[in-house]
C-alpha positions as CSV (number, residue, x, y, z in Angstrom):
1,X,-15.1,-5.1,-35.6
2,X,-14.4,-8.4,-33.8
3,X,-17.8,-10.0,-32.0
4,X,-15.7,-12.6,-30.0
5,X,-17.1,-13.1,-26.7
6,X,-16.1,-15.2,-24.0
7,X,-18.8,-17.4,-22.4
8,X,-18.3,-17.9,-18.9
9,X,-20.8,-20.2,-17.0
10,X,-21.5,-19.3,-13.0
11,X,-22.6,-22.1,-11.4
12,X,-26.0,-21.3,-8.8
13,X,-27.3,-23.8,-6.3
14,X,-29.3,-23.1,-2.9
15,X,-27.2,-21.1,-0.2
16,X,-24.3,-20.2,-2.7
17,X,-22.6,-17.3,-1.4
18,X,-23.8,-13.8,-3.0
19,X,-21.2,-11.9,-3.4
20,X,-19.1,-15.4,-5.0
21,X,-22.1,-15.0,-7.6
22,X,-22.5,-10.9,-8.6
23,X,-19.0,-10.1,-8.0
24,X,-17.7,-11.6,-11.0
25,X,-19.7,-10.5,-13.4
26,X,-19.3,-6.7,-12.4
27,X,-15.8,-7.1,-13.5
28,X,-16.6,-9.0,-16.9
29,X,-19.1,-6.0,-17.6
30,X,-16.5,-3.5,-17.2
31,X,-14.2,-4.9,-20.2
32,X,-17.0,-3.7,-22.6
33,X,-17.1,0.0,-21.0
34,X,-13.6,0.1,-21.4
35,X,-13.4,-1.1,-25.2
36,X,-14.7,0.1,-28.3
37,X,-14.8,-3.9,-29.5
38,X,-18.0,-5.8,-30.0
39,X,-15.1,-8.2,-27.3
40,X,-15.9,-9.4,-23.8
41,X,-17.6,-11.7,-21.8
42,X,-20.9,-13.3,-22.1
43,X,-22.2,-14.3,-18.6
44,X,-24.3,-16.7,-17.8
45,X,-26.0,-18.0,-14.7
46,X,-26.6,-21.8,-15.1
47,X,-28.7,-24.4,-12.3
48,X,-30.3,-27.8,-11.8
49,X,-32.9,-25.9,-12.8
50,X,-34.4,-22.9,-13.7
51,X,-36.1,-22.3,-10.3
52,X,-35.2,-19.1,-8.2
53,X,-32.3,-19.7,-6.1
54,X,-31.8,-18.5,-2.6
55,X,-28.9,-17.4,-1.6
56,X,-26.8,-17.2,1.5
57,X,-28.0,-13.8,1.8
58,X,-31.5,-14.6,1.6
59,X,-31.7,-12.9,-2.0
60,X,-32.9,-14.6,-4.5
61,X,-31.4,-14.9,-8.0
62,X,-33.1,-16.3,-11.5
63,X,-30.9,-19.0,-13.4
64,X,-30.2,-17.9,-17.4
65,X,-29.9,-21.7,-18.4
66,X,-30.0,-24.9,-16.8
67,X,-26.7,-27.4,-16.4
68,X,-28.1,-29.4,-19.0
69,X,-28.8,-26.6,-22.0
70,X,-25.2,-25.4,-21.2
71,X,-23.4,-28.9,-21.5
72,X,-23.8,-28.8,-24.9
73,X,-21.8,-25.7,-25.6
74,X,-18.2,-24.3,-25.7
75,X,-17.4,-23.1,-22.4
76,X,-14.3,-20.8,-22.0
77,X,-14.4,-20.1,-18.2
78,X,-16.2,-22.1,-15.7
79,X,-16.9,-20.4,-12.8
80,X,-17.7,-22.1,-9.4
81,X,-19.0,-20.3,-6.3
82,X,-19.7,-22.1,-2.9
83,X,-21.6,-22.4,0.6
84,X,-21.1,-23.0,4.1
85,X,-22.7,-23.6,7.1
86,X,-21.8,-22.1,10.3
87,X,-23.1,-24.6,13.7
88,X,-23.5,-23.1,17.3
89,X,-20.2,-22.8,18.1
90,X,-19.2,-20.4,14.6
91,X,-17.2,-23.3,13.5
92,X,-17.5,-23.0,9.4
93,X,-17.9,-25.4,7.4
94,X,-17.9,-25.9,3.6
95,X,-21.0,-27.9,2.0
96,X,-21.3,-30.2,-1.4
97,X,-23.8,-31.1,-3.3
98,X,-23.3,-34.0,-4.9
99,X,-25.6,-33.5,-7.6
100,X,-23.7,-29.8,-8.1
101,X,-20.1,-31.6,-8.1
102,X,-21.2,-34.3,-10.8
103,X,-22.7,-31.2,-13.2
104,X,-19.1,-29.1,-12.3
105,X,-17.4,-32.6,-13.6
106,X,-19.4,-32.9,-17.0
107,X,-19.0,-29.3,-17.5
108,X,-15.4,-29.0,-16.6
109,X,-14.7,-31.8,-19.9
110,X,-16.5,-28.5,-22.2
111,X,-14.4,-25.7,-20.8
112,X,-11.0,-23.9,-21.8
113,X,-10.6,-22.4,-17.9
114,X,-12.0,-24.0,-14.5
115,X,-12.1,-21.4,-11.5
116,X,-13.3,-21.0,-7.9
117,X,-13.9,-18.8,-5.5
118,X,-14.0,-18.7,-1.8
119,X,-15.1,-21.8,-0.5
120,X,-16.0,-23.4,-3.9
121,X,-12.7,-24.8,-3.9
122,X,-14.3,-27.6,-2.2
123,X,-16.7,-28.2,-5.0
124,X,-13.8,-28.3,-7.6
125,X,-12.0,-30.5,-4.8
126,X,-15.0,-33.4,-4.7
127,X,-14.8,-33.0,-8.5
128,X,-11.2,-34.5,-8.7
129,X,-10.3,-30.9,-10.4
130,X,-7.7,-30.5,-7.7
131,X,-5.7,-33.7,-7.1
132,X,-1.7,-33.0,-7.3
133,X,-2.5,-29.3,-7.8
134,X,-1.5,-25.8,-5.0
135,X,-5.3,-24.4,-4.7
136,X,-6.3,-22.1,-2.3
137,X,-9.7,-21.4,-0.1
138,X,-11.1,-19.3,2.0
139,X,-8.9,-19.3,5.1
140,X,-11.9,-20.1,7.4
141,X,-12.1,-23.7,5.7
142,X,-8.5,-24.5,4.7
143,X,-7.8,-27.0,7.2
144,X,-11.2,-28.9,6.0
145,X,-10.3,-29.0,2.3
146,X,-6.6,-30.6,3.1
147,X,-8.1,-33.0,5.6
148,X,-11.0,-34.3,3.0
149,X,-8.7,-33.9,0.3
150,X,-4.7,-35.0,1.0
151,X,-4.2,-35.2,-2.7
152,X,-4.0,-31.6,-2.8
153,X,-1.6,-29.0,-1.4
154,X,-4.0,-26.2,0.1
155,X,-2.7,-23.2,1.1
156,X,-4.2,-20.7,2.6
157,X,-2.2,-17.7,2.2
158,X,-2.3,-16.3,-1.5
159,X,-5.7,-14.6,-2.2
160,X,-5.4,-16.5,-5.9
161,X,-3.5,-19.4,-7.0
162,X,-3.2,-20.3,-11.2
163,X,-2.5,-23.8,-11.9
164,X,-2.2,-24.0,-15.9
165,X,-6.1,-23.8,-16.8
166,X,-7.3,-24.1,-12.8
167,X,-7.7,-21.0,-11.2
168,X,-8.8,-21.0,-7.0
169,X,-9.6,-17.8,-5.3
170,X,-9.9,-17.2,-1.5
171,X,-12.4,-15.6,0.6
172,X,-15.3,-13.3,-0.3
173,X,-14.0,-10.0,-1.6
174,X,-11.0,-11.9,-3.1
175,X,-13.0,-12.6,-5.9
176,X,-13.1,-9.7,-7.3
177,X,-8.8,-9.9,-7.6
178,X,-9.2,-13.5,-9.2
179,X,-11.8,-11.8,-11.8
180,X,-9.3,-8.9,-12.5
181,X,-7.0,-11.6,-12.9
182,X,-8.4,-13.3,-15.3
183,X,-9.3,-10.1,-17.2
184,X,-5.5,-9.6,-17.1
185,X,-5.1,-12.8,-18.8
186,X,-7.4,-12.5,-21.4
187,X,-7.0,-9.0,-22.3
188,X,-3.5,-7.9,-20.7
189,X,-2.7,-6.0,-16.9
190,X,-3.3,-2.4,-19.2
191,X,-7.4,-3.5,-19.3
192,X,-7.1,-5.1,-15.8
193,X,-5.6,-1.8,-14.2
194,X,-8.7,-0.1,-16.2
195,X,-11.2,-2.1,-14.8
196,X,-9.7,-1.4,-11.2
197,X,-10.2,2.1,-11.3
198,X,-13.9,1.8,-12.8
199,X,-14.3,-0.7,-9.5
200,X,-12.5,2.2,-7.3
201,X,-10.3,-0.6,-6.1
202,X,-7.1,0.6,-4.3
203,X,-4.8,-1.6,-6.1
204,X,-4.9,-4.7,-8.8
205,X,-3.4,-7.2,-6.2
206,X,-0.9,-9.9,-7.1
207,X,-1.7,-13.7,-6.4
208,X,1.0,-13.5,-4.1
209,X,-1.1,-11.2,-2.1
210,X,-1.6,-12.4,1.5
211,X,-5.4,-13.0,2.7
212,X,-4.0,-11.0,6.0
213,X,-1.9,-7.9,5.7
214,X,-0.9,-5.1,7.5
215,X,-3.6,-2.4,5.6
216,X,-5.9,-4.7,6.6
217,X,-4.7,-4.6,10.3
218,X,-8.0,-2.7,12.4
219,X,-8.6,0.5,11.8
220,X,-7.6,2.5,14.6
221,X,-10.4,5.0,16.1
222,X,-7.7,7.8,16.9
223,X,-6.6,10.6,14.2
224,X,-3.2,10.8,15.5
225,X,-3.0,6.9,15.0
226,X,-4.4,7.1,11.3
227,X,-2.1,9.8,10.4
228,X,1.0,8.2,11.7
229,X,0.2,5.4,9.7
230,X,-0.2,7.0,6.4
231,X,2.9,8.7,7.1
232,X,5.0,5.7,7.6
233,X,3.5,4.2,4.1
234,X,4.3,7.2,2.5
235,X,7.7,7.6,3.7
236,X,8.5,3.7,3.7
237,X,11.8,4.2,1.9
238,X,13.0,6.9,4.3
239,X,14.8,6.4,8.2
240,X,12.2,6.6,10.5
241,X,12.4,5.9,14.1
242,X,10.6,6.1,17.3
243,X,12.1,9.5,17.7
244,X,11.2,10.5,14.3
245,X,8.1,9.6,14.9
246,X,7.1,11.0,18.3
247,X,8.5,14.7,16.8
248,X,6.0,14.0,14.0
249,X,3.1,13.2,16.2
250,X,3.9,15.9,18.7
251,X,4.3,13.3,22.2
252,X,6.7,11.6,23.5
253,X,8.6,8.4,23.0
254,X,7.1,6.6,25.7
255,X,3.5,8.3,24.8
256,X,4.1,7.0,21.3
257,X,5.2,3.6,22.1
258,X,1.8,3.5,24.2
259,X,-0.6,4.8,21.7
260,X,1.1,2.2,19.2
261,X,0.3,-0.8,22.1
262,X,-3.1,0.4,22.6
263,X,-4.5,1.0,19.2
264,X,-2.5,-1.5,17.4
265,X,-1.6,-4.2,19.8
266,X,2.3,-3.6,18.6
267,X,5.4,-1.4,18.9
268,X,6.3,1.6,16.6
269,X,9.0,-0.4,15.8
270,X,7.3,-3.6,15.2
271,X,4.9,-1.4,12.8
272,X,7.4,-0.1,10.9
273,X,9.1,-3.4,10.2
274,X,6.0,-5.5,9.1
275,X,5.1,-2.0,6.5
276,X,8.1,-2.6,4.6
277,X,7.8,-6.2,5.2
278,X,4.4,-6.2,3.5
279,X,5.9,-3.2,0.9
280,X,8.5,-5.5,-0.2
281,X,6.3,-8.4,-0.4
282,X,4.4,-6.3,-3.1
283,X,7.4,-5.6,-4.8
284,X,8.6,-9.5,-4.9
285,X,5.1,-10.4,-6.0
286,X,4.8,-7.4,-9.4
287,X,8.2,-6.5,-10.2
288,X,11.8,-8.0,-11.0
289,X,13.3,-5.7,-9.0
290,X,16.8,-6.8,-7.2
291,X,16.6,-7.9,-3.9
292,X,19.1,-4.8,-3.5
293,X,16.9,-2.8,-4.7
294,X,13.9,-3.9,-2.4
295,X,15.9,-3.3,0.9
296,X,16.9,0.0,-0.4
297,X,13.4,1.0,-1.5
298,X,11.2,-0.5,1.3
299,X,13.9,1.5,4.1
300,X,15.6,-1.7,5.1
301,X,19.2,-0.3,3.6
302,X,20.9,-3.8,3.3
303,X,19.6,-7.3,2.1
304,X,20.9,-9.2,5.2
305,X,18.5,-6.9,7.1
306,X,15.3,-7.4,4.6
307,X,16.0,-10.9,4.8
308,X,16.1,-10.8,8.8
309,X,12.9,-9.2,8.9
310,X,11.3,-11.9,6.3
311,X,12.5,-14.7,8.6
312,X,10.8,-12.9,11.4
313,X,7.8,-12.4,10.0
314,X,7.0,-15.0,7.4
315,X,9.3,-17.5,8.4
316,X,11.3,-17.2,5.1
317,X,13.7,-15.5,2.7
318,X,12.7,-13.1,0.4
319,X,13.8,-15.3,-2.6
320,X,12.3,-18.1,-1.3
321,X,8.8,-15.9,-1.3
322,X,9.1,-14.9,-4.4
323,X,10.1,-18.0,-6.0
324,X,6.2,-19.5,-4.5
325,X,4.3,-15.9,-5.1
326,X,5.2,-14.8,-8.2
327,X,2.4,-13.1,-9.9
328,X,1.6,-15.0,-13.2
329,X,1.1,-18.5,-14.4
330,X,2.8,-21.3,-12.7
């Protein structure tokens, strides 16, 4: 029976995010349900000291080992976890400890794998982890980690970025995709999918995956709204027009083209198009699939109109996107 665990070192200081901090570790736990191996993750939790730590949340949590007892051991993933201070006017700001970005330095020299998530990409940032490398941050502070740091190309978009042994994840819940990510890399996308469906997640979502999408769009408080919208994911592929539509919902054009406005802030039209925009980004992010076959599949019919509708949107070509958010190392 193999007893090879990974250690993985969460770094706590006062006001670290909560969720940055318990998230991970739910997914690590979750490799050993799902294997009959003695193999997985050992977690630890490691501080200045070994003092409670308050949280951002207000909970407190209880270090396993301080920065110093962990320096002297093997570290195969380094994780990093971050705060942020919000003034009077919601403007959000990322904070570093000096003290916390020295320890992330000495420990970064003992460990295979270096990660953030959400705003700790600024700690990893002060560190000098990120010069000359694409990292990514929680959108809310992107514009402060390219301004303090012009060594490194931020962008905002992915929800996880992998540069060779550096990993940075966006904001909050994102963390969970970098951890199934990571999983994935360890133990393959079979045990990562596995995981998913023990966290009820919908899907296992590609780096490429925007922070901003359209199921993420507001949910809209009418039925006939909600329903319309399932029906145009599920029929994606298909022709479906304003007229198609309106039959479905049982109004009229111009009634449909009003509920759309009110609820959503778009057309049906406009609707449709950014669906299989954000359908074939998917598809460019997880497959290999032909750009051919993406325009067929996602209910454009003809590449010259997917890429149309990418230049619209996202202010790019499809091969261009995929070329940058291609799921998988870089």
């Amino acid at each position: 029976m193999s007893t090879v665990e990974r250690l993985v070192v969460i770094v706590l200081f006062e006001g670290v995010d909560l969720l940055d901090v318990t998230g991970p570790p739910e997914v690590f736990s979750l490799v050993q349900r799902e294997t009959d191996d003695a193999t997985g993750y050992h977690v630890v939790l490691a501080a200045e000291t070994m003092d409670p730590v308050t949280t951002s949340a207000g909970v407190r949590v209880l270090p396993d080992v301080t920065f110093h007892e962990v320096s002297t051991r093997s570290i195969d993933t380094l994780l990093v976890p971050g705060s942020v201070e919000v003034d009077s006017q919601r403007r959000v700001r990322a904070l570093t400890d000096p003290a916390v970005v020295n320890w992330v330095k000495t420990l970064a020299d003992r460990t295979r794998r270096v990660t953030s998530v959400c705003v700790g990409a600024h700690i990893l940032a002060a560190a000098g982890l990120l010069d000359g490398k694409r990292a990514t941050t929680h959108w809310s502070t992107a514009r402060q980690l390219a301004a303090d740091h012009p060594m490194i190309e931020v962008d905002a978009e992915p929800i996880f970025i992998r540069e060779g042994d550096v990993w940075t994840g966006a904001g909050i819940s994102a963390c969970l995709d970098l951890s199934l990510a990571l999983v994935a890399d360890d133990f393959g996308e079979a045990m990562a999918l596995r995981v998913a469906r023990q966290l009820v997640m919908y899907l296992k979502r590609p780096s490429g995956q925007s922070q901003f999408s359209v199921p993420l769009e507001p949910v809209s408080t009418t039925r006939r709204i909600e329903d319309l919208r399932h029906h145009i994911m599920g029929n994606i592929g298909d022709r479906l027009t304003v007229a198609d539509l309106a039959a479905y919902a049982h109004v009229s054009e111009r009634q449909l083209t009003r509920i759309f406005k009110a609820e959503l802030g778009m057309t049906p039209s406009a609707y449709i198009e950014s669906a299989r925009v954000e359908r074939a980004r998917n598809q460019l992010e997880s497959t290999e699939a032909t750009l051919e076959r993406i325009a067929s599949t996602c209910g454009f019919g003809t590449t010259d109109t997917l890429i149309r509708a990418f230049r619209r949107k996202l202010n790019t070509t499809p091969t261009e996107y995929r070329r940058r958010f291609r799921a998988g190392p870089s």
